[in-house]
Residue frames relative to the residue before (quaternion, step in Angstrom):
aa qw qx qy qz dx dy dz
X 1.0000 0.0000 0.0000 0.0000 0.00 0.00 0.00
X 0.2963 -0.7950 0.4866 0.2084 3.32 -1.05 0.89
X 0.1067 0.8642 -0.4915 -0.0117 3.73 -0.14 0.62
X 0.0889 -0.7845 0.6130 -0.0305 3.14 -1.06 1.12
X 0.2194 -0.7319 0.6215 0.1729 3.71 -1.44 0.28
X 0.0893 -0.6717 0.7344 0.0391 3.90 -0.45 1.15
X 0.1961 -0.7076 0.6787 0.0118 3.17 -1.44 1.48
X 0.0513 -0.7766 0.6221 0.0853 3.90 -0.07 0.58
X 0.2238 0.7042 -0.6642 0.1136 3.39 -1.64 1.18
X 0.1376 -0.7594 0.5933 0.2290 3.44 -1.22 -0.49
X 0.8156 -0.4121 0.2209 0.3409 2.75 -1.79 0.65
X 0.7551 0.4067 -0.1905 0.4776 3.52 0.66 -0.95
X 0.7296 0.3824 -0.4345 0.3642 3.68 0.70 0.76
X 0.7114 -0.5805 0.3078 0.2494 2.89 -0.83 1.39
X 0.6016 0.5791 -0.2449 0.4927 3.73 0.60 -1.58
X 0.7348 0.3489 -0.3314 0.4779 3.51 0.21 -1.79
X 0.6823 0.3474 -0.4795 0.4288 4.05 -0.08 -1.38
X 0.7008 0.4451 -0.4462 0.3343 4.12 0.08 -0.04
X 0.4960 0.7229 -0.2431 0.4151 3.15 1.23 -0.26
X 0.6172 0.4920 0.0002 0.6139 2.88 0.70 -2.15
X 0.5969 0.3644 -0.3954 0.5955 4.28 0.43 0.21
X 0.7879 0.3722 -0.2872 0.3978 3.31 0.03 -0.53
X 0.5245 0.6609 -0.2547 0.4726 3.33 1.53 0.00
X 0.1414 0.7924 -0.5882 0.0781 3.68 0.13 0.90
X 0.7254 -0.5337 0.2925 0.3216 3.27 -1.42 1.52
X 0.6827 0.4326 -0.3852 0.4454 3.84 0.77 -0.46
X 0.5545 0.5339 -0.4012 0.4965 3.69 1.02 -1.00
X 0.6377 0.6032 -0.2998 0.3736 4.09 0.61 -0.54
X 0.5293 0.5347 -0.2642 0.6034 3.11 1.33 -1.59
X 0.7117 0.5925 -0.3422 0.1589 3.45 -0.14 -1.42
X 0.6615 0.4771 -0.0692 0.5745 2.99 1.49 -2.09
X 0.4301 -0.6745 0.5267 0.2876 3.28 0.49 -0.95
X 0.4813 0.7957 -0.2691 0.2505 3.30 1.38 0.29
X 0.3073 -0.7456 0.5905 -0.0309 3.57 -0.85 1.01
X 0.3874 -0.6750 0.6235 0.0745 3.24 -0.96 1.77
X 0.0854 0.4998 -0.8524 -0.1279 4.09 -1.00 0.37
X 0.6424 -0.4281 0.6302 -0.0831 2.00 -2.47 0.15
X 0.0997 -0.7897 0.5351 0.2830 3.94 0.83 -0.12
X 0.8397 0.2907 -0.2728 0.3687 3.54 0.47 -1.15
X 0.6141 0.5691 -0.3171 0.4454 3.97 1.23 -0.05
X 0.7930 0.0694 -0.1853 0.5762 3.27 1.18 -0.61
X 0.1776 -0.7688 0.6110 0.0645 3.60 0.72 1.37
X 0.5432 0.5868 -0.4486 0.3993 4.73 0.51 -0.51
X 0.7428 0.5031 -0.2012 0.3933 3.32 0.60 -1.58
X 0.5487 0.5574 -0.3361 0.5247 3.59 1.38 -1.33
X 0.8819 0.2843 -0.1962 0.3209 3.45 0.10 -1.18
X 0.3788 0.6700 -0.4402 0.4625 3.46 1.43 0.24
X 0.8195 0.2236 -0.1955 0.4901 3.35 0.88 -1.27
X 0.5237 -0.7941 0.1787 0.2515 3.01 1.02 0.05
X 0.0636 -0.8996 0.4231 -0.0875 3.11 1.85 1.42
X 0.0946 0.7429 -0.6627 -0.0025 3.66 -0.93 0.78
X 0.9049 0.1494 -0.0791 0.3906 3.30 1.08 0.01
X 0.0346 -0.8696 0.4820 -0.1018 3.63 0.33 0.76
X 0.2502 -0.2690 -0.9272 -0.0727 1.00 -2.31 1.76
X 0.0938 -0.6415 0.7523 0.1170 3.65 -1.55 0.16
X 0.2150 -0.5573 0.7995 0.0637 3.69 -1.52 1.31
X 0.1491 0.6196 -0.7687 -0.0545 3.69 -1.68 0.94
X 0.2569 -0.7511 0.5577 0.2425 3.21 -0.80 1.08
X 0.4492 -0.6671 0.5848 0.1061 3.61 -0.98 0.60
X 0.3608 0.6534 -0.6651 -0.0243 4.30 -1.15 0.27
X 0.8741 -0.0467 -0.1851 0.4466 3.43 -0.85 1.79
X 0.8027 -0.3542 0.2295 0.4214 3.32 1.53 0.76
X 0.6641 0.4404 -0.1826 0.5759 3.16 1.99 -0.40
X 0.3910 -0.7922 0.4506 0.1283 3.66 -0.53 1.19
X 0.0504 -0.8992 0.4125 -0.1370 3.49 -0.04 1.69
X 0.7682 -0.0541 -0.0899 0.6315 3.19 1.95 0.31
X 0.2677 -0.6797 0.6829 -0.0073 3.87 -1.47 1.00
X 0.0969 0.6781 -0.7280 -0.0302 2.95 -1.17 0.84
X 0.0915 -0.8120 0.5450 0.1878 4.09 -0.52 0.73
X 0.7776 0.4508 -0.2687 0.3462 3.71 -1.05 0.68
X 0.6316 -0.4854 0.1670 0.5809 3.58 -0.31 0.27
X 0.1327 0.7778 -0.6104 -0.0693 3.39 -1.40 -0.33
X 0.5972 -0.6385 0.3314 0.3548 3.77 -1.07 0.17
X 0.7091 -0.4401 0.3326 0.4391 3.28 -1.27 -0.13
X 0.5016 0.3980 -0.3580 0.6795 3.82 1.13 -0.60
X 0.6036 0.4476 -0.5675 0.3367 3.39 -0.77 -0.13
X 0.7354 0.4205 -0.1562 0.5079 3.38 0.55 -1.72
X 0.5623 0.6523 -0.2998 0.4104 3.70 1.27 0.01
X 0.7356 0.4966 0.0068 0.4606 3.05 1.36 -1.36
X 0.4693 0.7641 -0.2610 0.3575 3.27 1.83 -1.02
């Protein structure tokens, strides 16, 4: 099974730039998680339909099988 976590935010929210610290490059690897961008990849946001951010969509084979919207911890995004 492929599983991924796309974590959409921008630059100007608070939540995400705290977030995004607590994120170290191995804790990514681990989860599989991917940082978007809202305002660089404005396709992806609206594909999944980001209205708010931070947003976590977890992803298995390309098919979205959970959302979590708003801040949350590193276990959380573990457990997802």
């Amino acid at each position: 099974m492929n599983r991924e976590i796309l974590f959409f935010s921008a630059p100007w929210c608070g939540p995400c730039s705290q977030i995004k610290m607590t994120l170290s490059e191995s804790i990514r690897e681990e989860i599989n998680l991917k940082i978007i961008d809202i305002s660089e990849d404005i396709e992806l946001a609206t594909k999944h339909q980001i209205m708010n951010v931070p947003t976590f969509v977890v992803l298995e084979n390309g098919t979205e099988v959970s959302r979590k919207i708003g801040a949350t911890t590193i276990d959380y995004l573990r457990k997802m």
